[in-house]
C-alpha positions as CSV (number, residue, x, y, z in Angstrom):
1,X,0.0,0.0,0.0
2,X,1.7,3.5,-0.7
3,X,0.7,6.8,1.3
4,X,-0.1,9.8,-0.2
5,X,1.3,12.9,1.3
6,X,0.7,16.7,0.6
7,X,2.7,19.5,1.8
8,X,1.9,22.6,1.8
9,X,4.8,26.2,1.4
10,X,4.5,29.4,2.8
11,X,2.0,30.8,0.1
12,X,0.0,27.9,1.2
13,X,-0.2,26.2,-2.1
14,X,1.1,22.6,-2.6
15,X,4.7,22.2,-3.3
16,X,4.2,21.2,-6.5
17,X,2.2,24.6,-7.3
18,X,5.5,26.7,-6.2
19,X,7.0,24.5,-9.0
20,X,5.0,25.5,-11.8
21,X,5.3,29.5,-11.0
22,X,8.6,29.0,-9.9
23,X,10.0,30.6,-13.3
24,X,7.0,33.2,-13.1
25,X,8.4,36.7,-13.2
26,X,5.7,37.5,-10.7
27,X,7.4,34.5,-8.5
28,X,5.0,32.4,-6.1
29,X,1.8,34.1,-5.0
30,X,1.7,35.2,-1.3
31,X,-0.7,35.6,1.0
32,X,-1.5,39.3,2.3
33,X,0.5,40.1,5.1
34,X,-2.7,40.7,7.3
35,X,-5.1,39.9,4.9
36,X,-7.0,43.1,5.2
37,X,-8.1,44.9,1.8
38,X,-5.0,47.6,1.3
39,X,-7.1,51.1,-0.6
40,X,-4.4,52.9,-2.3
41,X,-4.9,56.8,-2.8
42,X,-7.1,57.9,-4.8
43,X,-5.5,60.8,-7.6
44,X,-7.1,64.1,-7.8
45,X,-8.9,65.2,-10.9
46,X,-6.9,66.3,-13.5
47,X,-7.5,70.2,-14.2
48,X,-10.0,71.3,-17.0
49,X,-8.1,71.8,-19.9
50,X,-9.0,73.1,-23.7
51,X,-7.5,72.7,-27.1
52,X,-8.0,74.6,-29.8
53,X,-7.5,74.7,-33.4
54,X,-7.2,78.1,-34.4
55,X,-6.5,80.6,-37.3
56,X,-4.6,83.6,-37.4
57,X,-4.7,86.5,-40.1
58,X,-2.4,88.8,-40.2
59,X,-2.8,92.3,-41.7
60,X,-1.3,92.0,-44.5
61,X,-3.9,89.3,-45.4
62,X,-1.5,86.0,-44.7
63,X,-3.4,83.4,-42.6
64,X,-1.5,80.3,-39.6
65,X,-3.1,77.9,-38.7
66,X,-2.0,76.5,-35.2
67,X,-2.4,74.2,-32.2
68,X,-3.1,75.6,-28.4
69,X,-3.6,74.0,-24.9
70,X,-4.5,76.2,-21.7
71,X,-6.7,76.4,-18.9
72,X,-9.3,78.6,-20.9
73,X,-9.9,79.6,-24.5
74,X,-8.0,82.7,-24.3
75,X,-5.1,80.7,-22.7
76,X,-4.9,77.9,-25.5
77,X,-5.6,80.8,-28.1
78,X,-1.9,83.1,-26.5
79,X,-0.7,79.3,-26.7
80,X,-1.4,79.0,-30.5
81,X,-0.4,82.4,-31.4
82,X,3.0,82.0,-30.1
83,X,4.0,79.3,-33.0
84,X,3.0,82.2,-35.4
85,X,5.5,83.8,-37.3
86,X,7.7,86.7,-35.6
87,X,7.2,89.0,-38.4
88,X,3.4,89.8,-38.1
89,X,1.0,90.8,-35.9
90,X,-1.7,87.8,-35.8
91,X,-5.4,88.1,-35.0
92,X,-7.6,84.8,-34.4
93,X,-10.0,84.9,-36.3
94,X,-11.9,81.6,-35.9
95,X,-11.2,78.4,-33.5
96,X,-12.6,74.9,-33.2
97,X,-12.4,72.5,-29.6
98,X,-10.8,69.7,-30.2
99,X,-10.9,68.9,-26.5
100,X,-12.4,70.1,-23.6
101,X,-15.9,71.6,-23.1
């Protein structure tokens, strides 16, 4: 008649278990130290934010087209006018969300 033994490790899996997840990059599951549910921190809210699509004219009748991110419209607008070119003055003239409210 032969016996049939189990042992159990640490994790409190059977030996043979440790064996198959020994090679796991994750390693052996454990037990939680105290077993009590750990809550981890929730994040706070990320600010509003907008961002525009926006065209520029310039006096002399050239037009830009740019990109701008900022807490408010006129914010992301500044934000877009500053990839203008240097040698104009650049009014928006028009500006589409392409996120934010």
């Amino acid at each position: 008649m032969s016996a049939l033994a189990t042992t159990t490790s640490p994790t409190g899996l059977a030996d043979d278990a440790d064996e198959d997840t020994a090679d796991h990059p994750a390693g052996a599951p454990s037990p939680a130290a105290n077993g009590k549910l750990v809550r981890l921190p929730v994040a706070p809210a990320a600010p509003e934010q907008r961002i525009l699509y926006v065209e520029f004219r310039s006096p002399d009748g050239r037009s830009w087209n740019a990109i701008g991110g900022g807490d408010t419209v006129a914010g992301a607008v500044i934000y877009a006018r500053d990839s203008c070119p240097d040698d104009a003055t650049w009014d928006a003239v028009s500006w589409n969300d392409l996120y934010g409210e």
